[in-house]
Each structure stands twice: as structure tokens, then as C-alpha cells.
DOMISE-456434 format. One line per field, with one value per atom (N, C-alpha, C, CB): residue in three letters; atom name; x, y, z. Coordinates in steps of 0.05 Angstrom, whole numbers, plus 5000, padded with zeros to 4 digits. Glycine has a CB too. Layout:
<markes>
res <- (ALA, ...) $
atom <- (CA, ...) $
east <- (X, ...) $
north <- (Y, ...) $
up <- (Z, ...) $
</markes>
This chain:
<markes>
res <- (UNK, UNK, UNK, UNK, UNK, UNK, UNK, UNK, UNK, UNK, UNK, UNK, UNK, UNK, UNK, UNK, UNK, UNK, UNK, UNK, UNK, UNK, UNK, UNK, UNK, UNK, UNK, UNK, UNK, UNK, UNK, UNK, UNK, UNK, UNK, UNK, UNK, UNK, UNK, UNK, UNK, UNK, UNK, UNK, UNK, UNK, UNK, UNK, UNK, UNK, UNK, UNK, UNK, UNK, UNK, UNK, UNK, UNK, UNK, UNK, UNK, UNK, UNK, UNK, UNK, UNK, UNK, UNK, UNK, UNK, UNK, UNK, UNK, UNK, UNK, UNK, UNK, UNK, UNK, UNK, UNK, UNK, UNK, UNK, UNK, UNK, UNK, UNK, UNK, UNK, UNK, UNK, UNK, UNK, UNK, UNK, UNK, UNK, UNK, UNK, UNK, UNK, UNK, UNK, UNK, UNK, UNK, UNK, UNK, UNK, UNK, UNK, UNK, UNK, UNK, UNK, UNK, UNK, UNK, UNK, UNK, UNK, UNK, UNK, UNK, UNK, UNK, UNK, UNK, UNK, UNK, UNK, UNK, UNK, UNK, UNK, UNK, UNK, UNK, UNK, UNK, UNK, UNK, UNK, UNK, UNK, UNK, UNK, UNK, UNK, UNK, UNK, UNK, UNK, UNK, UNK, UNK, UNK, UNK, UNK, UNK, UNK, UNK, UNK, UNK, UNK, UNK, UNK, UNK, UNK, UNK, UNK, UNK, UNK, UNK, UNK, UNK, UNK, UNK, UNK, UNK, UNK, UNK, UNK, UNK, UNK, UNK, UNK, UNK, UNK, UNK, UNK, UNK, UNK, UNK, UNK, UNK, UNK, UNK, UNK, UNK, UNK, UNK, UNK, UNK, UNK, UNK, UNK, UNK, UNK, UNK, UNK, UNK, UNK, UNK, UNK, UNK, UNK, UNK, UNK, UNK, UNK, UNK, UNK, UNK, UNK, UNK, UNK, UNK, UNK, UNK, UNK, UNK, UNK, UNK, UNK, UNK, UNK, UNK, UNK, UNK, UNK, UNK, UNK, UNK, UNK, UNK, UNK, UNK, UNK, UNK, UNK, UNK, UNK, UNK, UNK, UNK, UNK, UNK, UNK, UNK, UNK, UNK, UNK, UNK, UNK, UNK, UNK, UNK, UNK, UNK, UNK, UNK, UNK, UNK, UNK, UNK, UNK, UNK, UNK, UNK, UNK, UNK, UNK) $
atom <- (N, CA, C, CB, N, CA, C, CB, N, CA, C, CB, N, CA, C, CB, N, CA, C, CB, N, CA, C, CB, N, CA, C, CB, N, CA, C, CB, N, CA, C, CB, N, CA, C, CB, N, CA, C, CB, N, CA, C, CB, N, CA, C, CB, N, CA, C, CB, N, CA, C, CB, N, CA, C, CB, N, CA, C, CB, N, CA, C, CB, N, CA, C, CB, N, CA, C, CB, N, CA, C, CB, N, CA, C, CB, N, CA, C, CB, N, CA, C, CB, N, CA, C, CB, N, CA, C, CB, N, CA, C, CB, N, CA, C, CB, N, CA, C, CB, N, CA, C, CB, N, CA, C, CB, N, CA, C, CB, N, CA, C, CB, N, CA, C, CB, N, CA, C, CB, N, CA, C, CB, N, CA, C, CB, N, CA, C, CB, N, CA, C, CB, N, CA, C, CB, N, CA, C, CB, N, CA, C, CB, N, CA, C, CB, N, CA, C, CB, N, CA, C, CB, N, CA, C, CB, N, CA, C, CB, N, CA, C, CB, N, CA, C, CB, N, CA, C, CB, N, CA, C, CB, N, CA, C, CB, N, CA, C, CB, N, CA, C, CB, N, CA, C, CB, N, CA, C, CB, N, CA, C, CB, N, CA, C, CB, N, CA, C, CB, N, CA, C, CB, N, CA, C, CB, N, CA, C, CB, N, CA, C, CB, N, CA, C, CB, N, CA, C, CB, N, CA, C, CB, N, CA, C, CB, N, CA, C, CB, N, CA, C, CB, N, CA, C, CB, N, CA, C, CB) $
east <- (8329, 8338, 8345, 8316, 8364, 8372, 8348, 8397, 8360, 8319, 8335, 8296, 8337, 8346, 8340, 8331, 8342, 8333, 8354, 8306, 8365, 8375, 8382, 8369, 8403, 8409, 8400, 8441, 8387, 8384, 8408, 8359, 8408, 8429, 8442, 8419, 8427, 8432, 8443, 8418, 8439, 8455, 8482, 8437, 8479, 8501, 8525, 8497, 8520, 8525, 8540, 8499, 8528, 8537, 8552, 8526, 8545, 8572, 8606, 8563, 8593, 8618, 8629, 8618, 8620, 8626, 8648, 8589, 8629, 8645, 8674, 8626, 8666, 8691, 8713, 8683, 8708, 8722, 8743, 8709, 8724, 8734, 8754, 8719, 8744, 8764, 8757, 8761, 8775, 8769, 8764, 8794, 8732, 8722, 8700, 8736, 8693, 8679, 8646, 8689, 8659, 8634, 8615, 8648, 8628, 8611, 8600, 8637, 8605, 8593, 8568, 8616, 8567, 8546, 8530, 8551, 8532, 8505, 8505, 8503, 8508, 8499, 8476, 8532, 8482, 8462, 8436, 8469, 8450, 8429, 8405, 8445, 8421, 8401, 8387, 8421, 8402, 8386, 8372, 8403, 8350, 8338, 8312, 8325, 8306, 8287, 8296, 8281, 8328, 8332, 8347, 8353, 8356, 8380, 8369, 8396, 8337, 8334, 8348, 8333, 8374, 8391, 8378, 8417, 8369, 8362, 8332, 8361, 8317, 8291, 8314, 8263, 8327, 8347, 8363, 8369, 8365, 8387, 8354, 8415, 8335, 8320, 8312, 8291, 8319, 8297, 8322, 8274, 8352, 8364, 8375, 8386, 8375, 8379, 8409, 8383, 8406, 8436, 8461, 8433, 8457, 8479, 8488, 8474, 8477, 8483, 8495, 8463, 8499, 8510, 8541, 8495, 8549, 8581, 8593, 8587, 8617, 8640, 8656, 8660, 8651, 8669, 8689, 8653, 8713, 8720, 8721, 8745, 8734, 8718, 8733, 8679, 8725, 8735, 8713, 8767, 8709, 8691, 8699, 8668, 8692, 8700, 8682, 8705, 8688, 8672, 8667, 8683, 8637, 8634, 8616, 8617, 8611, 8595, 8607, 8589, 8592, 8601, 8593, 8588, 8602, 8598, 8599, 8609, 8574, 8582, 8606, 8558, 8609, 8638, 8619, 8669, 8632, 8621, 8637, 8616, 8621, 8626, 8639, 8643, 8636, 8640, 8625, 8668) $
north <- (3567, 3553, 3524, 3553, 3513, 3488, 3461, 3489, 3446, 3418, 3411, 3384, 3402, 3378, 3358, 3375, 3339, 3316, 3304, 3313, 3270, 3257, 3252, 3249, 3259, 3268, 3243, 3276, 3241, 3211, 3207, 3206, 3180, 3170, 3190, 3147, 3202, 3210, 3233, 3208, 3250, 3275, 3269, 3287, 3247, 3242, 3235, 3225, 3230, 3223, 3248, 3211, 3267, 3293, 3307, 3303, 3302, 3316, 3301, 3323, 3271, 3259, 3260, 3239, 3276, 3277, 3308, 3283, 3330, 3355, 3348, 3364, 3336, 3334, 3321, 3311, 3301, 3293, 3301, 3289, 3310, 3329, 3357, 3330, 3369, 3392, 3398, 3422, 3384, 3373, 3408, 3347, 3406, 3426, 3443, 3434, 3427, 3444, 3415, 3448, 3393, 3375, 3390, 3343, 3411, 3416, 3447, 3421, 3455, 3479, 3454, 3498, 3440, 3426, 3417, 3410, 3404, 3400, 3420, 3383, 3447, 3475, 3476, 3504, 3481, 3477, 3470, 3462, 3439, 3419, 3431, 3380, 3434, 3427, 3458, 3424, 3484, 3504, 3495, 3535, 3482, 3473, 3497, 3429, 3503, 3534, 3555, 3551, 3554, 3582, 3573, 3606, 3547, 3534, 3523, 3515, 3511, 3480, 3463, 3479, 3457, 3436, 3410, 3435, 3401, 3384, 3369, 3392, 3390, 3383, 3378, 3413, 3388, 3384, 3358, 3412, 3358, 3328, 3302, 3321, 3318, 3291, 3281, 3296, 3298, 3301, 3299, 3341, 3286, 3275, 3243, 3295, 3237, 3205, 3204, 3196, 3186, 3179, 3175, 3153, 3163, 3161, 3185, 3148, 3212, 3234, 3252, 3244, 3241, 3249, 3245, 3234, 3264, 3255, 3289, 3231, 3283, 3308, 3299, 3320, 3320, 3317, 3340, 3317, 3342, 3366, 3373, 3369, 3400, 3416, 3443, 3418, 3460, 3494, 3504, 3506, 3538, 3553, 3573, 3557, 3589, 3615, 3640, 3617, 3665, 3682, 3693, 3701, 3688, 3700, 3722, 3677, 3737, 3760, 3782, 3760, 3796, 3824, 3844, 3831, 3864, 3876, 3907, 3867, 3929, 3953, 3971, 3966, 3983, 3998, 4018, 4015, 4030, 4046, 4076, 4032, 4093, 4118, 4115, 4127, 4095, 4107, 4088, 4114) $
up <- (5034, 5057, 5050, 5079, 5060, 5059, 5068, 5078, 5045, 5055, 5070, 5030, 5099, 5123, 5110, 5154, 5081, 5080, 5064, 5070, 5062, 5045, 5020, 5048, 5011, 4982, 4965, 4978, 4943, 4931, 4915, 4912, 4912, 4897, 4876, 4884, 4850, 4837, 4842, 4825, 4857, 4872, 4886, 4896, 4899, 4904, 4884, 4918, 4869, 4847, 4827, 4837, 4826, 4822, 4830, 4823, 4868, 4879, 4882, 4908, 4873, 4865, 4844, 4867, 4826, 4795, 4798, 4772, 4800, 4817, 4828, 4846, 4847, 4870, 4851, 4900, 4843, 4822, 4803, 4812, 4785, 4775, 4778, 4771, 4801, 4815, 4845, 4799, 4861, 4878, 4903, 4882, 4920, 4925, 4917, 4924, 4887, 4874, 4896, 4827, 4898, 4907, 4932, 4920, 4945, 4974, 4952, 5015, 4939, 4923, 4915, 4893, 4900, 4886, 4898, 4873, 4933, 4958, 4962, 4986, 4968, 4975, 4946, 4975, 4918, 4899, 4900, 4888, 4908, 4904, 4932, 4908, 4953, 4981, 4971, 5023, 4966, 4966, 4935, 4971, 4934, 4903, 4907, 4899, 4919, 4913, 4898, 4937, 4904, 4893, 4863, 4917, 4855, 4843, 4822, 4859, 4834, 4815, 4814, 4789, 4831, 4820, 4821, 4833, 4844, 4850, 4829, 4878, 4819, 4802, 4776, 4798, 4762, 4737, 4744, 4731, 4768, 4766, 4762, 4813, 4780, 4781, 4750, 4799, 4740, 4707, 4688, 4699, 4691, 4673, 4683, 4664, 4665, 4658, 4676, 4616, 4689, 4702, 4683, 4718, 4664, 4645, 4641, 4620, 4643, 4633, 4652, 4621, 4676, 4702, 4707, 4723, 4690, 4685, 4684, 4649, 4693, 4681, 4662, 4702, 4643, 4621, 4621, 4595, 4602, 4603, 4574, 4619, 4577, 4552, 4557, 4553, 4538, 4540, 4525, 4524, 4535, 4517, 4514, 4522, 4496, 4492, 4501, 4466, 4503, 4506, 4473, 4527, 4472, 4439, 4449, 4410, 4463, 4475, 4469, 4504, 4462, 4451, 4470, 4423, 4492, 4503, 4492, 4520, 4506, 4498, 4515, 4497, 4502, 4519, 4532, 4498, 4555, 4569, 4572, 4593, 4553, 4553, 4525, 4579, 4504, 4481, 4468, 4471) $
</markes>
């Protein structure tokens, strides 16, 4: 369930980073944060350093090896 309470700075902060970044993704990131029971977002944002509260960009690959199904 969603907390009814005041985002702190630093969250805010996050969903300004999101939004930012690709604009839309910021109201996905208070859904996160507020559902923090099911997410943690909100305990992980509290427990990194603000400097580290940034979007960067980047690419990754899929290195996962999946089994095939049915052979």
C-alpha cells in the first residue's frame, strides 16, 4: 500500500533524476518509492549518499544463457 507521507529531499531527488532522464519514467519511481514494502526503494535511496543519486547512461548486454524448451 502506498505511505500517505512526504517524500524527503533525497527521493525527490530521484524522481527528478528518472524524469529527467526519460521523461515518464519519474511517476513509475514515486509509485516505487511510496510502495517501499514491497520495493525497498525508498530504504536503498535512504542508505546511498546523495552524490550517488544521479542518472547516468550506459548499455548492457544480455550474457544469460537460457535453456531451450523441448530440446
Amino acid at each position: 500500500m502506498t505511505e500517505p507521507r512526504p517524500l524527503t529531499p533525497k527521493e525527490q531527488k530521484v524522481i527528478q533524476e528518472f524524469e529527467a532522464a526519460r521523461p515518464g519514467t519519474g511517476a513509475l519511481a514515486e509509485n516505487n518509492i511510496r510502495n517501499n514494502d514491497k520495493t525497498g526503494w525508498a530504504d536503498i535511496i535512504a542508505e546511498t549518499p546523495e552524490e550517488e543519486l544521479v542518472a547516468r547512461e550506459g548499455s548492457s548486454t544480455n550474457s544469460f544463457m537460457y535453456r531451450r524448451i523441448g530440446g
